[in-house]
DOZAGU-584282 format. One record per residue (C-alpha): y, x, z; residue number from 1. Coordinates in nm, 3 decimals, decimal comma, always signed. Layout:
# residues N
         y         x         z   num
         Y         X         Z   NUM
...
END
This chain:
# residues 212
         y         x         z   num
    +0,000    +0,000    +0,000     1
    +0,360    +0,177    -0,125     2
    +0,596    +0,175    +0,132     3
    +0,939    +0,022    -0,037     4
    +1,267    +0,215    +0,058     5
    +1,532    +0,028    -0,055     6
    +1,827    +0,231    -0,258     7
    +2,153    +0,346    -0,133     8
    +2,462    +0,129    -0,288     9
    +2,673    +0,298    -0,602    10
    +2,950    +0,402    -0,284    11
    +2,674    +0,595    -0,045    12
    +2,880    +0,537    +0,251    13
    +2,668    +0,449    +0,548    14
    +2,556    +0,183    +0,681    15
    +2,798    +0,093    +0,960    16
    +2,793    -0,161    +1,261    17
    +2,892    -0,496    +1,171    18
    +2,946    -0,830    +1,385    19
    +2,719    -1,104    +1,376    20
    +2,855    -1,348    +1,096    21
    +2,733    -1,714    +0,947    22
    +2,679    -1,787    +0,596    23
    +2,896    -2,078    +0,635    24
    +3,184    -1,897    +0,742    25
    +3,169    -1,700    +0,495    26
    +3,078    -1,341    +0,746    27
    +3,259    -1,196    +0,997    28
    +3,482    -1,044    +0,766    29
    +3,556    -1,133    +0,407    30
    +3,568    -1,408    +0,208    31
    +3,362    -1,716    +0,173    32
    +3,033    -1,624    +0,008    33
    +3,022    -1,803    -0,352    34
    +2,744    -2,014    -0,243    35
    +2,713    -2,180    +0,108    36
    +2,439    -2,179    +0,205    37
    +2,221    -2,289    +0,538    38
    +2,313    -2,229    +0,865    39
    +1,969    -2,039    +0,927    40
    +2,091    -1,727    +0,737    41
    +2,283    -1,590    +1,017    42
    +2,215    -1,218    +1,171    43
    +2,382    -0,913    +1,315    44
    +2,275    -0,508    +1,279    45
    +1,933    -0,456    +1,195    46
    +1,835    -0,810    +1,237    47
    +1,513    -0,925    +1,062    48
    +1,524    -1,248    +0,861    49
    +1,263    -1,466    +0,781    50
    +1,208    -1,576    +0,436    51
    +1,234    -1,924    +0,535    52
    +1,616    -1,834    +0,675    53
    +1,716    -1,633    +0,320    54
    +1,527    -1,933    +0,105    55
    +1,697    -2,290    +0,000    56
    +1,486    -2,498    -0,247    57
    +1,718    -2,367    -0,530    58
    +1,568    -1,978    -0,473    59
    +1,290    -2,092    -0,634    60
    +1,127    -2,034    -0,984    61
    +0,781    -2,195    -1,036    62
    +0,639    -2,051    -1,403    63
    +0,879    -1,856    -1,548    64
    +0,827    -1,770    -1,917    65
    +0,853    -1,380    -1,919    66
    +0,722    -1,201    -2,150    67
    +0,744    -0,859    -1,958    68
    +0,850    -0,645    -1,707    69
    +1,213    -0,689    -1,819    70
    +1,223    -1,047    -1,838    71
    +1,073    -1,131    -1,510    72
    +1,356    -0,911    -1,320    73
    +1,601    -1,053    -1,576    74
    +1,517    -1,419    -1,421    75
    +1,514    -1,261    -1,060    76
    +1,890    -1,122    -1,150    77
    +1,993    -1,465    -1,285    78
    +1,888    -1,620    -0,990    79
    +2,028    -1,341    -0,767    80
    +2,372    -1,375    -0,924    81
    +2,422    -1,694    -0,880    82
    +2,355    -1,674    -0,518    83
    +2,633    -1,383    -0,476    84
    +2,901    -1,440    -0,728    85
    +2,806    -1,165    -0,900    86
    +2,652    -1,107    -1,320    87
    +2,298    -1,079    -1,434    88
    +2,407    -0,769    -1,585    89
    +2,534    -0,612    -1,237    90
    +2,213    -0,718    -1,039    91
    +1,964    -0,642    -1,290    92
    +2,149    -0,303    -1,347    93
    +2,071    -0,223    -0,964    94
    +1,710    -0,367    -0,995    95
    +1,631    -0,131    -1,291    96
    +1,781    +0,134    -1,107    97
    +1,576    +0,084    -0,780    98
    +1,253    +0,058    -1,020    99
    +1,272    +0,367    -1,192   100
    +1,212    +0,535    -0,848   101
    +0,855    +0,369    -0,856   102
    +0,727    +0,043    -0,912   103
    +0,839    -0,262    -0,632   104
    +0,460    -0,402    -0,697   105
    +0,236    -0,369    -0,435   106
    -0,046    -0,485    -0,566   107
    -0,259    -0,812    -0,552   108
    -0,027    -0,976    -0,856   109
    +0,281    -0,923    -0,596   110
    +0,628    -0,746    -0,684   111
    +0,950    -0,734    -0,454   112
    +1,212    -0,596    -0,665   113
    +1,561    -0,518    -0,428   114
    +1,854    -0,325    -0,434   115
    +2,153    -0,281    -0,159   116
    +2,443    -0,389    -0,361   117
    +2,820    -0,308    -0,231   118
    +3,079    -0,606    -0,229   119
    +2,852    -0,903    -0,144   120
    +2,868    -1,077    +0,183   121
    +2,520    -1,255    +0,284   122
    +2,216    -1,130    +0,194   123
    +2,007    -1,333    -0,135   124
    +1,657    -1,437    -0,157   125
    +1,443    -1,581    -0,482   126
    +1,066    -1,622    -0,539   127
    +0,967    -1,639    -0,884   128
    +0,598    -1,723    -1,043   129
    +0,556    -1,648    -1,353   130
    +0,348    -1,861    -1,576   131
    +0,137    -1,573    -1,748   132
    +0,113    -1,242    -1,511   133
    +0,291    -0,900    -1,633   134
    +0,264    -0,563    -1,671   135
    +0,442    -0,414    -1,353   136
    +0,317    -0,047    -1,296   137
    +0,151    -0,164    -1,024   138
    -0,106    +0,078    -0,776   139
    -0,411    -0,142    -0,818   140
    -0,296    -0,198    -1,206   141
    -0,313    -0,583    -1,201   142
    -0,072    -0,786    -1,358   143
    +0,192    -0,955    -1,113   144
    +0,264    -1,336    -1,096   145
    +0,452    -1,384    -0,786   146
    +0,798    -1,155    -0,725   147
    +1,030    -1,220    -0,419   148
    +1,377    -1,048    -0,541   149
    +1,618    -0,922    -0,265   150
    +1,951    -0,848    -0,247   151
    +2,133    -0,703    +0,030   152
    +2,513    -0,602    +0,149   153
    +2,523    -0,263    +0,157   154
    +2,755    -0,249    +0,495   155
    +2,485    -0,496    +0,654   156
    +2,175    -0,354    +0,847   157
    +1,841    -0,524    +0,849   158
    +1,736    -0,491    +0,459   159
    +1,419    -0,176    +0,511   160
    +1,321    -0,435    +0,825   161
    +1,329    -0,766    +0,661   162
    +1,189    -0,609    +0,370   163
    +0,909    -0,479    +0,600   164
    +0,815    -0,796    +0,711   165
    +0,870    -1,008    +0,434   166
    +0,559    -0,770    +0,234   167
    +0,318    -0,766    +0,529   168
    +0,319    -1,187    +0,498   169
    +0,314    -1,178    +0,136   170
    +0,037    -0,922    +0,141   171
    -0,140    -1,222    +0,301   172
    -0,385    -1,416    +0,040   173
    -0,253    -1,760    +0,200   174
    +0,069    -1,669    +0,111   175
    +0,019    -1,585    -0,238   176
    -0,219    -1,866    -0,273   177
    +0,047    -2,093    -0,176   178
    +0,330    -2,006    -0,391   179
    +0,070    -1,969    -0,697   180
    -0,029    -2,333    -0,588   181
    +0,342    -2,488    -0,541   182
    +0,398    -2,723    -0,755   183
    +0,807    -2,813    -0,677   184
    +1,042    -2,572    -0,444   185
    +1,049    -2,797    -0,146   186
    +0,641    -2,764    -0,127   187
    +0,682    -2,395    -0,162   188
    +0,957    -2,361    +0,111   189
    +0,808    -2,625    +0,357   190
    +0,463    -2,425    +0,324   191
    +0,685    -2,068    +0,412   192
    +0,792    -2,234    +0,693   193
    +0,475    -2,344    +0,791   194
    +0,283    -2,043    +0,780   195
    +0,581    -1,820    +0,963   196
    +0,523    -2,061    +1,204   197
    +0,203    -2,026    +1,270   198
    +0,229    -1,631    +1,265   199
    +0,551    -1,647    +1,505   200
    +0,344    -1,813    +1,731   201
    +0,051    -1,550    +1,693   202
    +0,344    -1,269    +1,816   203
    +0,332    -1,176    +1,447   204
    +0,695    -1,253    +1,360   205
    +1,037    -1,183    +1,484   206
    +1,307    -1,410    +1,325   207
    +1,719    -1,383    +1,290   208
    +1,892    -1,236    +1,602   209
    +1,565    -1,020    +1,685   210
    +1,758    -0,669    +1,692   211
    +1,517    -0,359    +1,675   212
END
């Protein structure tokens, strides 16, 4: 199993301390982020997130069309965009950049392309299935079919640990199975919420707030 280090922003200044902020608000500093979104998304330093708190029914794409490796991240950046404000050409630009370090699958039909981008506000979730599985470099060389794209502010800690945890559930066959299985968003996102349930309750999850 490769262990995904997500890439510095184009500025390479560190990561500094920042106050706890809601996505409603806008953040603790800045202004409001382009798309509102839950109050569930809400964190401070080196907080983990849940899926489930970075996912709304519209961060979801059941059986995309791509035809490759290109076109699956190019519907990830789409999505991603939207959900900061900022182009397809600008996220996919920092996608491609973080996969030329290695590939983001990790095998089992699974991908989690990222990138720390400077200048957003709130962190940005999608999970995409693709209709026909793609070539994706992975280490077990099987085609991937489920990718959960994540973009992070790059002044905002918490993006290696939510990262972290977000691949050691997905690793999980129920997981996959579910999201191959979904057959509208709010299915997908009602079964992530079940599952993290049952695994918070098993001591295997740590949600918003839980500072490490």
């Amino acid at each position: 199993m490769p262990i995904l280090q997500p890439i510095p922003a184009e500025s390479g200044v560190p990561l500094p301390v920042v106050h706890r902020f809601d996505r409603r608000a806008g953040g603790a500093a800045g202004p409001p982020d382009p798309a509102p979104r839950s109050a569930r998304a809400r964190h401070g330093t080196e907080a983990v997130m849940k899926l489930s708190e970075l996912l709304e029914e519209e961060d979801f794409l059941l059986g995309a069309p791509s035809r490759d490796k290109r076109s699956a991240l190019e519907a990830v950046a789409s999505m991603l965009g939207r959900r900061t404000g900022r182009s397809q050409g600008e996220v996919l630009n920092a996608l491609l950049r973080r996969e030329r370090l290695g590939s983001t699958a990790t095998g089992d039909g699974l991908a989690m392309p990222h990138a720390a981008l400077a200048g957003i506000w709130m962190p940005a979730a999608v999970i995409a299935t693709m209709k026909h599985p793609v070539a994706f470099d992975a280490p077990d060389d099987e085609d991937v079919d489920i990718l959960l794209g994540l973009l992070w502010p790059s002044d905002v800690g918490g993006f290696l640990l939510t990262l972290s945890q977000s691949s050691r559930l997905l690793r999980r066959p129920g997981f996959r199975d579910l999201l191959r299985q979904a057959t509208s968003p709010a299915k997908a996102l009602a079964g992530i919420e079940a599952m993290e349930r049952n695994y918070a309750a098993a001591g295997h999850l740590a949600s918003a707030g839980a500072v490490t």
